[in-house]
C-alpha positions in Angstrom: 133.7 87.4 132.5 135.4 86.9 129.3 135.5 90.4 128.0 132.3 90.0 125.5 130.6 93.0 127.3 127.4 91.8 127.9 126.5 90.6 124.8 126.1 87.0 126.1 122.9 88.6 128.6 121.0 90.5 125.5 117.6 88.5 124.8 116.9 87.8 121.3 113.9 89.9 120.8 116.0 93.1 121.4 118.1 91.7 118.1 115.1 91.1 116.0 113.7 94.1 116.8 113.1 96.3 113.2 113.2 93.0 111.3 109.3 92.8 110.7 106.5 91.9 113.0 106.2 88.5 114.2 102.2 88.2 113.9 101.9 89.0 110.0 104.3 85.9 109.0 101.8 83.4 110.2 99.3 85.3 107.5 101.8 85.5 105.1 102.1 81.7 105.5 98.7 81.1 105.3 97.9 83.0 102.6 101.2 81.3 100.2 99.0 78.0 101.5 95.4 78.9 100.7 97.0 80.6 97.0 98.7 77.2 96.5 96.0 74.8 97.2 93.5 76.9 95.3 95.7 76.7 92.2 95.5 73.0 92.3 91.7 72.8 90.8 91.9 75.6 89.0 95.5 74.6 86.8 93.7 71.0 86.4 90.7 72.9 84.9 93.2 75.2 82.6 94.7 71.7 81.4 91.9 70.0 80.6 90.5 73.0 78.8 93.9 73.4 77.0 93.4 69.9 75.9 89.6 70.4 74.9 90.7 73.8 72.9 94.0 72.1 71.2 93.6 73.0 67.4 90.6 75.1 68.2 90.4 78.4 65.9 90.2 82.1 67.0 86.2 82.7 67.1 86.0 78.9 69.2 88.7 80.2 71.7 87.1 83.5 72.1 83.7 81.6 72.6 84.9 79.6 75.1 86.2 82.5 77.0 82.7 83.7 77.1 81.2 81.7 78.7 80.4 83.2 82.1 82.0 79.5 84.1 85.3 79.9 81.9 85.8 83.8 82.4 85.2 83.6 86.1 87.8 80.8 86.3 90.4 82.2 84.3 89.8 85.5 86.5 90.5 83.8 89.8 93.3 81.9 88.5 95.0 84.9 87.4 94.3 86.7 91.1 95.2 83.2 92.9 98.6 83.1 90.7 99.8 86.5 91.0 99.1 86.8 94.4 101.2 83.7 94.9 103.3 85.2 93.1 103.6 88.8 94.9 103.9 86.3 98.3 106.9 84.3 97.3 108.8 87.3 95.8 108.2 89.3 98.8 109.6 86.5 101.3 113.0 86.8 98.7 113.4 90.4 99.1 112.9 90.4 102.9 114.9 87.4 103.5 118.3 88.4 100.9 118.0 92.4 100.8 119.8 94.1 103.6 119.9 97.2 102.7 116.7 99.2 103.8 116.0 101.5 101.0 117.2 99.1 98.2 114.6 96.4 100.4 111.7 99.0 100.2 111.6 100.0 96.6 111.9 96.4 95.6 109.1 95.8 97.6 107.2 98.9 96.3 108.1 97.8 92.6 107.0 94.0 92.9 103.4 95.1 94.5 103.2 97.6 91.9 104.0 94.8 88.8 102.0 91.8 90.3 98.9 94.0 90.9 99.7 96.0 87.4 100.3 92.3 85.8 96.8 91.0 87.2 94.8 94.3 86.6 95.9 93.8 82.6 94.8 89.9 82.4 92.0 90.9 84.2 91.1 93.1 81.4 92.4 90.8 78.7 90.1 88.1 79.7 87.0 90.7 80.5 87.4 92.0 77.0 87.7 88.7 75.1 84.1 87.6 77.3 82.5 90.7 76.7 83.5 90.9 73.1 82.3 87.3 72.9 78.9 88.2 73.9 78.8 87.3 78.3 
């Protein structure tokens, strides 16, 4: 033996242990996917609508946020991109932060600003609707 003291017979798992669980990263994967490809139809919609509202005034924009098709869409946008969002962040902090504590309040923080972010466009785009007569 070369003097390494046994570190060359330690399996890997007892090294990854406290470094997450294995079965939620295949979620976590998914759900980056599923977020990613649902954005696809949705930001083409957003575009074309852009397009269609370029020049429009106030009272047309807020109309066409009232309609039930527009307001629904806009909603799961915003959930599909800030959940996207929340995923890709998250992978950051757990792949760069070593330090526990410093790695757990970011974490905290972020969920608390992507769900805080979405809860307030949420409500933007529910008022304008509602205001516009849904």
């Amino acid at each position: 033996m070369s003097g390494h003291k046994n570190s060359e017979f330690v399996a890997p798992l007892k090294t990854a242990k406290g470094h997450g669980s294995a079965h939620e990263g295949a979620e976590h994967w998914l759900q980056q996917k599923i977020t990613a490809l649902a954005q696809i139809p949705l930001v083409l919609w957003l575009i074309y609508s852009i397009i269609g509202l370029q020049g429009a005034s106030y009272a047309e924009f807020t109309a066409w946020m009232g309609q039930p098709v527009n307001a629904i869409l806009m909603i799961i946008l915003i959930s599909s991109v800030m959940l996207h969002a929340k995923l890709g962040a998250q992978v950051v902090v757990e792949d760069y932060i070593s330090c526990g504590c410093l790695k757990m309040a970011k974490l905290i923080g972020m969920k608390i600003f992507f769900y805080g972010m979405a809860v307030a466009c949420i409500f933007s785009v529910l008022k304008i609707a509602f205001i516009a007569g849904i």
